[in-house]
N, C-alpha and C positions, 0 to 999 in steps of 0.2 A: 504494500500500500504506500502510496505517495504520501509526502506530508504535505503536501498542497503548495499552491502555486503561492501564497501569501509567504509562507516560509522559506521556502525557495530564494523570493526575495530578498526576505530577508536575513539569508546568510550570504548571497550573493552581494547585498550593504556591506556586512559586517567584515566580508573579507576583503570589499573596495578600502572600507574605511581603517582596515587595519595594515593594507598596505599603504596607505596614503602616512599611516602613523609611521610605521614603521621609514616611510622614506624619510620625514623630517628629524629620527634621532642618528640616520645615516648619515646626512646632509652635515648633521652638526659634528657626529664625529670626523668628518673630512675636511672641516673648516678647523678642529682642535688638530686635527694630523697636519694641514699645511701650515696651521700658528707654530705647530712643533719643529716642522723644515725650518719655518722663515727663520727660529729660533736657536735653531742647530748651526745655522748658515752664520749665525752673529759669534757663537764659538768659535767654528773652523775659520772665519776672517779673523776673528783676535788672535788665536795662535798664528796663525800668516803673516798678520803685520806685524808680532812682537818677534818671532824669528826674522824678518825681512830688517825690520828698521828699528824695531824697540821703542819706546815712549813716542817720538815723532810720529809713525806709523799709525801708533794706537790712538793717538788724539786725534789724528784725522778721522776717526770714525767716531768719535765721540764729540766735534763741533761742527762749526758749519753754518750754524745757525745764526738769524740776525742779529742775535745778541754776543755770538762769538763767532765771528768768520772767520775763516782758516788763516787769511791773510793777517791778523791782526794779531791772531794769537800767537803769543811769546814762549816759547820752549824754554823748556830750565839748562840752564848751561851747568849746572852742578853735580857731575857725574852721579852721585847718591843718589842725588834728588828725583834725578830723569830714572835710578833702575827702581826708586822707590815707586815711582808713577807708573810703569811699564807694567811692574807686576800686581799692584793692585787694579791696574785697566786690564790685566789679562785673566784675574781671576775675577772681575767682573764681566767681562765673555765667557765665561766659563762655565757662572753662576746662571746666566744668558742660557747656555747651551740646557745645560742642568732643567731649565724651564720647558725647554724644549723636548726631551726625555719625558717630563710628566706630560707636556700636550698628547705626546704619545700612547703616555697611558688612560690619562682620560681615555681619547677616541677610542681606544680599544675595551675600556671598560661600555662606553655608551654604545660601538657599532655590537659586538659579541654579548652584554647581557643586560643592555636597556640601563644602565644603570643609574637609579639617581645621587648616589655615594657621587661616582664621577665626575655626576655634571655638579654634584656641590664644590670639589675637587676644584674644577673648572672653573668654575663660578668665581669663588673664595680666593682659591690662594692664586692661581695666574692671574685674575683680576686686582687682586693684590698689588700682582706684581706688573703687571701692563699700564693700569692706571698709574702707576707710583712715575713709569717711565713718561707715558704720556705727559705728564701734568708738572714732573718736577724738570726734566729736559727739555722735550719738545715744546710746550707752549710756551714755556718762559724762552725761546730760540736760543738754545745754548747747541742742541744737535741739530741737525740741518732736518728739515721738512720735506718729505718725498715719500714716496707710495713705500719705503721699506721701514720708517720709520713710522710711520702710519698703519700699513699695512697689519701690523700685529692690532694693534687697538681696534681695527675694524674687523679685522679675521673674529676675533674675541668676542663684538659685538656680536655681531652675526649668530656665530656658536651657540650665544648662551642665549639668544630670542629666538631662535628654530629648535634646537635641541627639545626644551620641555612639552613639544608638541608631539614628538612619539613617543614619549618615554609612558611606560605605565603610569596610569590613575593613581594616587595615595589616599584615593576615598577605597574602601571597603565597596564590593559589591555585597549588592543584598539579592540572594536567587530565591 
């Protein structure tokens, strides 16, 4: 016996509307996995410049902006002083990278088990840490302004207003 054409329906919804769910916590774990690239990408550039050129190197990636342009900015001539900067700029790339690493796990906590641990994860502590860079470099133009500097805060965006749309309900069903 059929269950009728009413029900039919509506499990033919149910499965529309749970892969429509299921793409929005995909979407967001892809937008936390390429926040994680852009983020891996600021690692392997700080080791690059500090092997390449050491503190000079590293501060080009860290000014730019209209408040510090590269041209204006004065390098420390004090041998100490410049390995002291090199290496705290390169374990701030590092720390960078480090962010990048957990983007990763987010996504994969959010694409593999819907997770909302992750997207708090996500939410929390990269927000944390995106906002801090946002708000304490870039808009005060101390780093330069461009879709890579940006790009992380908006990736972030993104993430965390698509993600809670597939993610399971935290209401209790009642059957």
């Amino acid at each position: 016996m059929s269950p009728g054409p009413v029900r039919e329906i509506e499990t033919t919804m149910d499965r529309t509307n749970q892969t429509a769910s299921d793409r929005a916590a995909k979407i967001g774990a892809m937008l936390f996995a390429l926040w994680g690239v852009l983020h891996l990408w600021v690692g392997y550039e700080g080791v690059h410049q500090y092997l390449d050129g050491g503190a000079p190197g590293l501060w080009k990636m860290l000014t730019g902006g209209r408040n510090a342009p590269h041209d204006a900015f004065q390098h420390d001539t004090v041998a100490m002083t410049a390995n002291v900067h090199a290496h705290l700029i390169l374990n701030f790339c590092l720390d960078v990278a480090g962010y990048g690493v957990l983007g990763f796990f987010v996504a994969w906590m959010i694409w593999k088990r819907a997770s909302w641990t992750g997207y708090l994860i996500g939410l929390v502590v990269i927000g944390i840490g995106d906002l801090a860079f946002l708000f304490v470099q870039v808009v005060p133009g101390i780093i330069e302004l461009n879709a890579g500097t940006i790009g992380g805060p908006v990736l972030w965006f993104l993430a965390v207003a698509i993600t809670p749309f597939g993610l399971p309900s935290l209401r209790r069903r009642q059957e």
